[in-house]
C-alpha positions in Angstrom: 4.6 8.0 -32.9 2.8 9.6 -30.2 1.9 6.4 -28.9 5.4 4.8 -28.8 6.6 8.3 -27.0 4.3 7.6 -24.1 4.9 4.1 -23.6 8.8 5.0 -23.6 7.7 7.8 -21.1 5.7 5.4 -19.4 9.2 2.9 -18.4 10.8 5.7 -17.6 8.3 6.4 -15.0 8.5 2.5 -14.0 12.4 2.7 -13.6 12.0 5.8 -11.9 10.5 3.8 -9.0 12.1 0.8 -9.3 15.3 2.7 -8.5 13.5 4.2 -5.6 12.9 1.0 -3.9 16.2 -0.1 -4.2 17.7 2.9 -2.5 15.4 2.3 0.4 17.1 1.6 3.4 15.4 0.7 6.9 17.2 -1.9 7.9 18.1 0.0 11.4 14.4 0.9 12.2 13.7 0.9 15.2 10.2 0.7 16.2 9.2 1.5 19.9 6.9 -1.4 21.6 3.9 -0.5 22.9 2.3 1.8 20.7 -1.5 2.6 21.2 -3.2 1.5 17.9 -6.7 2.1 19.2 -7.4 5.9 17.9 -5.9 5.4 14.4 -8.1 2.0 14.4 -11.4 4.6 15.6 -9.9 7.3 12.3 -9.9 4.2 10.2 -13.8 3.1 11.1 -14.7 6.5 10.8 -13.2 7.9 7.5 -13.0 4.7 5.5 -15.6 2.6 3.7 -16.0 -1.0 2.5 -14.4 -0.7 -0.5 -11.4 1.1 1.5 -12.2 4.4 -0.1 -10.9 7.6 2.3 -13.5 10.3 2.8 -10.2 13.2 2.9 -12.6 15.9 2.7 -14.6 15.6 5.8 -11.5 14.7 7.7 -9.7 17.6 6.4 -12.5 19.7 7.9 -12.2 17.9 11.4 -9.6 19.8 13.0 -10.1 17.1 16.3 -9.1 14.0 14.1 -6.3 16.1 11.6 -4.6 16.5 15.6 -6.0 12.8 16.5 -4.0 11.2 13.4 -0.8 13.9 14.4 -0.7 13.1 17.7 -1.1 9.2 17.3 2.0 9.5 14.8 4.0 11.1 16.8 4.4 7.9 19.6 6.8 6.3 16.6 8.9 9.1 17.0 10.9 8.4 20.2 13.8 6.1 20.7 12.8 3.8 22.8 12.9 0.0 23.8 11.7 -1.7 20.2 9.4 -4.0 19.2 9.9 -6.8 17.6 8.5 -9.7 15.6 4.4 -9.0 14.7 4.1 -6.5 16.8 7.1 -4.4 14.8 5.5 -5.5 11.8 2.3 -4.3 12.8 3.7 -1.1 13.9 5.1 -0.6 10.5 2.3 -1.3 8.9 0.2 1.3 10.9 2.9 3.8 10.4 3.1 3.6 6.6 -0.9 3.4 6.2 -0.6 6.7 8.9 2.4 8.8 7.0 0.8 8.0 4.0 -2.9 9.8 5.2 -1.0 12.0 7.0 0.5 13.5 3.3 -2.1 13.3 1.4 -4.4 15.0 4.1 -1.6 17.9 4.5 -2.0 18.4 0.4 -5.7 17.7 0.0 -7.3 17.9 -2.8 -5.2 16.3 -5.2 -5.5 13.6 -8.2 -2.2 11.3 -7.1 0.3 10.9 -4.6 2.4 11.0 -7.7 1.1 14.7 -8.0 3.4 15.6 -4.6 6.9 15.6 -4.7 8.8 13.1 -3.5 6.1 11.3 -1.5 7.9 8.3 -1.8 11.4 8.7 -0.9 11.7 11.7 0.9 12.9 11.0 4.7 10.1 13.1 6.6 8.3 10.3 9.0 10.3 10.3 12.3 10.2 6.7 13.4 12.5 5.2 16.5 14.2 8.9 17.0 14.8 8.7 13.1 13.9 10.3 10.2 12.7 7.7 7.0 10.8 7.8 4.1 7.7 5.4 2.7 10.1 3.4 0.9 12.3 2.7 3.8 9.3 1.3 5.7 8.3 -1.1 2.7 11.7 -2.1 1.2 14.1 -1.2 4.1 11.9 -2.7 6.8 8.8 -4.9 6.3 9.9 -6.1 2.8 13.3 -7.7 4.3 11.4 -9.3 7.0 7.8 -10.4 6.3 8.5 -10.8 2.8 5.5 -11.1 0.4 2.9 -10.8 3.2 3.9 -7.0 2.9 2.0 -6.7 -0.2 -1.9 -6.9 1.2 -1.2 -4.5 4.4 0.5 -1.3 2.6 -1.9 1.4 1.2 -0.1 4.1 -0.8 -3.4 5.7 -1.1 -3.9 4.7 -5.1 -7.3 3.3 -6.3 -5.0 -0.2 -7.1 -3.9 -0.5 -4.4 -5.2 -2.9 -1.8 -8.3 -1.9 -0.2 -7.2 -0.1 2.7 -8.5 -2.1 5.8 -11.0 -0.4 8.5 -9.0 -1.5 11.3 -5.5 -1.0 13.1 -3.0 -3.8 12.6 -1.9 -5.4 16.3 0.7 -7.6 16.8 -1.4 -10.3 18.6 -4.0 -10.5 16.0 -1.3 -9.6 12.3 -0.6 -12.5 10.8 -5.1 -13.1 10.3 -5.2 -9.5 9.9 -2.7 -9.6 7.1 -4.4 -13.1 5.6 -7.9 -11.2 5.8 -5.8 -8.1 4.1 -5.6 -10.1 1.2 -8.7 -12.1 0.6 -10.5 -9.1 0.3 -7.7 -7.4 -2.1 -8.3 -10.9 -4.3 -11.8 -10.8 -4.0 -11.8 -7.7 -5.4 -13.0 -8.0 -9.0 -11.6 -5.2 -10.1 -8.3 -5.7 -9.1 -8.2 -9.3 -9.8 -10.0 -12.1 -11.8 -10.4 -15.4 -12.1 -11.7 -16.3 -15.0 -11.4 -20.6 -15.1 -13.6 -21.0 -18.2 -11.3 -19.4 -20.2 -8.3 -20.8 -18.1 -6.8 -17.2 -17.5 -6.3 -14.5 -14.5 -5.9 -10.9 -14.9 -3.9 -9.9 -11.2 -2.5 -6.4 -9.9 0.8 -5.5 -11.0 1.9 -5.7 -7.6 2.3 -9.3 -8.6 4.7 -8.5 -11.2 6.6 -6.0 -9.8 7.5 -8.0 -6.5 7.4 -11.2 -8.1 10.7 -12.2 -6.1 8.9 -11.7 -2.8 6.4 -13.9 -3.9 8.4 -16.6 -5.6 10.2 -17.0 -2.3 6.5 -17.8 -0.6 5.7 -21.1 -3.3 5.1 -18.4 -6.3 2.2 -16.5 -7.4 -0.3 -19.3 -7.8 0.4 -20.5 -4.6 -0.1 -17.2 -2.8 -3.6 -17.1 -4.9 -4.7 -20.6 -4.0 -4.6 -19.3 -0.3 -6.7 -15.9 -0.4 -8.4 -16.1 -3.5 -12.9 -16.5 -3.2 -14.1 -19.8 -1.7 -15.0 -20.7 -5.8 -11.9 -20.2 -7.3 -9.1 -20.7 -5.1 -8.6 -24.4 -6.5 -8.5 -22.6 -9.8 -6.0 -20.1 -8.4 -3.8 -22.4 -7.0 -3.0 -24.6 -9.6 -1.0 -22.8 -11.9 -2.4 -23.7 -14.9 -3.7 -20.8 -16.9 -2.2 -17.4 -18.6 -1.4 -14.6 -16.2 -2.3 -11.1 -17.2 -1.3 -8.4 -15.2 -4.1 -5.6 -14.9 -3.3 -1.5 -15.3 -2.0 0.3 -12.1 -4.9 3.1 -11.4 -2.8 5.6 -9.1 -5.6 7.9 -8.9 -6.7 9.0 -5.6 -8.4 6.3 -3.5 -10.7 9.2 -2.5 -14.6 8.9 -1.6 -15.4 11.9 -4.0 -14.3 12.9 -7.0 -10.2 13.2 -6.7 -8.3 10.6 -8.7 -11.7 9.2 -10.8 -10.2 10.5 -13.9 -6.1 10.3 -13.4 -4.7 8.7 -16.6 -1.2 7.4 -17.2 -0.5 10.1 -19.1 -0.8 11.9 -16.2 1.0 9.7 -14.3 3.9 9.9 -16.5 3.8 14.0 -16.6 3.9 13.6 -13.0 6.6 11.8 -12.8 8.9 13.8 -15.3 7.9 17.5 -14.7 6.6 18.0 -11.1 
């Protein structure tokens, strides 16, 4: 019985987010050109590692790069003449990964994102003399635009997520940045495996839950057959094998201890009683 409760607790929290991404809107963004990526590319070097884990604590107790991350926020704020084409999407992409350390920095310490409220839909972030929320940058926005390439560049600062990526998107250099974004999210064994022997992948949820946006790029398998490891990607790309799709960890992605032990039956409390 108990177990039956939480899995029904458990869709609820799945529908609650599903419903938030399709009340996203960001179709209107505008996005100013010209936006100096190079500090948030220095923050990124500085508080991130190689498995795209944040130290939050030290930069919480650097009062220079809290401002440094501020003040490099704030040049999406103006209406001005927009970007367009990579650069916008690289823009957006910054901005998300940005907004997003921005909150969790401004709450720090916590477990999850899911521990704040409204994280996710709440229109805080002023972009193009705007205000929008997370999901209107993914689903309004990038989603509409750049399609399943969204998936490997957006951080929502979980421990499934992607590995958050040590430098600043640009718009000469996105579309490698955002092919590099995901062969190191697939050659991440613990967010996805290959396993050919026994004919059989186990791949982030993502893949499920956008499945559309990847059906319209050739379909899951072909998406793995580009980016997966060197030894597999022949195995990835065919097809033929069962999918399994791995449990979402939305602990913190956090270099210390935050988010090691967040559960889904935390995520689900989170969800229904914060």
């Amino acid at each position: 019985m108990k177990r039956t409760f939480l899995v029904a607790l458990s869709l609820l929290a799945v529908i609650a987010l599903v419903r938030a991404q399709q009340n996203a809107t960001g179709d209107n963004m505008q996005v100013r050109a010209g936006i100096d990526h190079a500090e948030f590319d220095r923050l990124l070097k500085k508080y991130v590692n190689a498995q795209g884990l944040v130290d939050y604590s030290g930069w919480k107790r650097n009062a220079a790069d809290l401002a440094a991350l501020d003040g490099y926020l704030k040049q999406f704020a103006p209406a001005a003449p927009a970007a367009s084409g990579a650069e916008r999407s690289a823009s957006l992409a910054n901005a998300y990964n940005g907004f997003v350390l921005q909150w969790i920095l401004k709450n720090y310490p916590t477990d999850s994102i899911w521990q704040l409220k409204n994280s996710f839909k709440e229109k805080r972030n002023e972009i193009g003399g705007g205000k929008h929320s997370l999901n209107d940058i993914e689903n309004g926005a990038l989603r509409p635009e750049i399609g399943w390439r969204t998936h490997a560049v957006l951080v929502c600062a979980a421990r499934s997520c992607p590995p958050l990526q040590r430098s600043a998107y640009t718009g000469a250099d996105f579309a490698e940045q955002d092919a590099a974004a995901f062969r190191a999210w697939l050659a991440r064994e613990d967010l996805n495996k290959f396993l050919p022997n026994e004919k059989r992948v186990e791949i982030s949820s993502i893949f499920k839950w956008f499945k559309g946006d990847f059906d319209k790029g050739g379909g899951v398998p072909k998406v793995l057959g580009m980016y997966a490891p060197q030894t597999v990607r022949s195995f990835a790309g065919s097809g033929t094998y069962q999918i399994s799709y791995l449990n979402y960890n939305w602990g913190l992605n956090d270099q210390g201890s935050h988010g090691r032990n967040y559960s889904k039956t935390n995520l689900i409390f989170d969800n229904l009683f914060k």
